[in-house]
C-alpha positions in Angstrom: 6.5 -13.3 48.8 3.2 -14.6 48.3 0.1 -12.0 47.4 -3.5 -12.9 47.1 -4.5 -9.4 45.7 -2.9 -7.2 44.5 -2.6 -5.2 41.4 0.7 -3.9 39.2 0.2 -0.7 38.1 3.3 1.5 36.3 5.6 -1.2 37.8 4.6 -1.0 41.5 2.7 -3.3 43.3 -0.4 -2.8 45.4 -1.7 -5.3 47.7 -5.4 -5.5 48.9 -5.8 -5.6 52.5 -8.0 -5.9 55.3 -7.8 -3.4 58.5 -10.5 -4.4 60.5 -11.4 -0.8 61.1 -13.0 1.6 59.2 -11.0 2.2 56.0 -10.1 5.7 55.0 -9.6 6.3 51.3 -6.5 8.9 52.2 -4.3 6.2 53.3 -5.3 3.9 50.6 -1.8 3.6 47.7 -4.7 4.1 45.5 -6.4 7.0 45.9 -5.3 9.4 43.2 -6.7 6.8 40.6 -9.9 5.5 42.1 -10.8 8.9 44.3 -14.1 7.7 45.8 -15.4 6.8 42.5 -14.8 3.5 41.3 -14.1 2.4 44.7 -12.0 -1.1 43.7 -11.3 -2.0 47.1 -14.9 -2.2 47.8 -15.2 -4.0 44.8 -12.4 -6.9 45.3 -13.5 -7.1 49.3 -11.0 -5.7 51.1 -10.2 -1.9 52.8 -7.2 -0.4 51.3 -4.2 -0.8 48.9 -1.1 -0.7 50.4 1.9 -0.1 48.2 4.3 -3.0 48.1 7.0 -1.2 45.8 8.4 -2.4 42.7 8.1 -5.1 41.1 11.6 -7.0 39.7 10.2 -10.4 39.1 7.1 -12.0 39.1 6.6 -16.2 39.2 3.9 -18.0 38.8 3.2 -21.5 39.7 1.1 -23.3 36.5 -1.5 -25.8 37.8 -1.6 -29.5 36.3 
């Protein structure tokens, strides 16, 4: 799987996404550690988070 934006927080990934709608902060995977405040979506340019699940293995292609 491929991810753009996301954030690893405890283990558990959460991926930035676009709805195209107007985002509500309730649905966001994120909500009980930004509340409103800090607003990171807003921040990073996208809606809400949306919780991936775990996270068992991460790869990363090095550039040359």
């Amino acid at each position: 799987m491929e991810l753009k934006n996301g954030i690893i927080i405890d283990g558990v990934l959460h991926e930035l996404v676009n709805t195209n709608s107007e985002a509500c902060c309730d649905g966001c995977s994120l909500y009980s550690i930004c509340y409103q405040s800090i607003l990171i979506c807003y921040t990073l340019g996208g809606d809400i988070f949306v919780s991936r699940g775990k996270v068992t293995d991460i790869k990363i292609d090095k550039e040359e």
